[in-house]
C-alpha positions in Angstrom: 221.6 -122.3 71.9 222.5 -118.9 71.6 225.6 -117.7 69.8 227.1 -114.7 68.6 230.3 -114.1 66.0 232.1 -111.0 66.2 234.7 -109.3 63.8 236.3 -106.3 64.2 238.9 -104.0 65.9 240.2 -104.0 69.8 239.6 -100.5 71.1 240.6 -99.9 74.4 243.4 -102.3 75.5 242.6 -105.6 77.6 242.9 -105.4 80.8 243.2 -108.7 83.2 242.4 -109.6 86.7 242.3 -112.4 88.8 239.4 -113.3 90.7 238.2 -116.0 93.1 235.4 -118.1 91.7 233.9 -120.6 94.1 232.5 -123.8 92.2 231.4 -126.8 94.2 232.3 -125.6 97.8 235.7 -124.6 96.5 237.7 -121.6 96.0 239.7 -120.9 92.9 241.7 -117.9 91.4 240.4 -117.1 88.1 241.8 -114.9 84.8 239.3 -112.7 83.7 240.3 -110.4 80.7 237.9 -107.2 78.9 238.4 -104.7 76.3 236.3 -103.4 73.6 235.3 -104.2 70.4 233.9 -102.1 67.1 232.2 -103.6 64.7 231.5 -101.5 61.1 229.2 -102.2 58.1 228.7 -100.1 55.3 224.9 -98.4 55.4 224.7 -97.1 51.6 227.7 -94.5 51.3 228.0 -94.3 55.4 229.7 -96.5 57.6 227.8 -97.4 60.9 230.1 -98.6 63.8 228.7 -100.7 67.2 230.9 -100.8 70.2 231.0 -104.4 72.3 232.5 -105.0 75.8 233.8 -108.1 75.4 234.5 -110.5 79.1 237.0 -113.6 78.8 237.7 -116.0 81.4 240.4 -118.7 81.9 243.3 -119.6 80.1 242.3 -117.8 77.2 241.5 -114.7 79.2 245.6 -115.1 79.4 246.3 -115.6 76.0 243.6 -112.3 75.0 246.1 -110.2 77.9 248.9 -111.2 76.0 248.7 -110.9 72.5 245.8 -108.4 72.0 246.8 -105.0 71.3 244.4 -102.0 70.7 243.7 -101.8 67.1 244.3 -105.3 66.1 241.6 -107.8 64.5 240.2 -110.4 66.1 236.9 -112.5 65.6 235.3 -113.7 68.4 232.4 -116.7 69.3 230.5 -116.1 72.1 227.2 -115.2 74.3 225.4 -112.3 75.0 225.6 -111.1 78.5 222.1 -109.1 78.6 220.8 -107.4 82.1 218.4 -109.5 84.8 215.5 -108.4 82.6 217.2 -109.5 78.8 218.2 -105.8 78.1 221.6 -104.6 77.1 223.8 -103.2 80.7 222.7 -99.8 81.3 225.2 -96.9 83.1 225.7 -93.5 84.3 227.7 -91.7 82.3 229.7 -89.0 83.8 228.0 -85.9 83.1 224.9 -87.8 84.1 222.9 -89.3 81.2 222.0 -93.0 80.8 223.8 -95.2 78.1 223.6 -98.6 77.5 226.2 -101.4 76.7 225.9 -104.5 74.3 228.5 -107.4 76.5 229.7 -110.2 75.1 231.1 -113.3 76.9 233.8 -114.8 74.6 234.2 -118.5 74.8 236.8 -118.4 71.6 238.9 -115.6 70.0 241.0 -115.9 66.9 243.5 -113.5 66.6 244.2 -112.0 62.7 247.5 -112.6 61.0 249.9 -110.5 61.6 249.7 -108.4 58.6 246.3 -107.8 59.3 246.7 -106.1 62.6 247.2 -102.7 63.0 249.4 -102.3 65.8 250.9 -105.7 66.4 254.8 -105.7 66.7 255.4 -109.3 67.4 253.6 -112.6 66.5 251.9 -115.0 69.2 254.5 -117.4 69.7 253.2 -121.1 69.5 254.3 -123.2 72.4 254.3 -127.3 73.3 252.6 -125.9 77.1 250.4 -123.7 75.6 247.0 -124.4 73.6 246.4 -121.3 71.2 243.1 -121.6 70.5 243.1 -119.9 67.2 
């Protein structure tokens, strides 16, 4: 099983999509959210930061469009999406070099209280309909 957990800060802000996934001979519209994620640990008096792109899918893809604002915390469970040979996703950057990209699927997000967020001005509100999954 491979998993990875994830805490840190939303950097750029989500953006969401629909897209059709076919799945057994049928056509369905699918959420699909992504923004990014920094991650920081202290490395003797420096701090060293790591930058994820993070892909969510579904319902919760909803839920991450909704609520998640640049700046706030989250901590996130999930996979690592690697290239077709295991490698992180590499790019073209615009003036021309190579860079590389550490992805994350997220298959659960927990969203920090709402003192804990930077930037957030309203709290999730909890609904009978809707499964938070935090």
């Amino acid at each position: 099983m491979e998993k990875i957990i994830l805490s840190g800060n939303v950097g750029k802000e989500p953006e969401m999509k629909y897209v059709i996934v076919k799945r057994n001979g049928e056509e369905t519209s699918q959420a699909v959210t992504n923004f990014s994620l920094a991650t920081s640990h202290m490395m003797g008096t420096k701090t060293e930061t790591h930058w994820f792109r993070v892909t969510v899918w579904g319902k919760l893809a909803e839920l991450c469009s909704s609520y998640i604002k640049s700046g706030n915390k989250i901590q996130l469970v999930g996979r690592l999406q690697a290239d077709e040979k295991g490698n992180p996703r590499t790019f073209q950057r615009a003036d021309g070099t190579t860079g590389a990209s550490f992805e994350i699927v997220a298959d659960e997000v927990e969203f920090a209280p709402k003192s804990m967020s930077a930037q957030t001005d309203e709290a999730a509100p909890a609904s009978d309909d809707v499964e938070i999954p935090f």
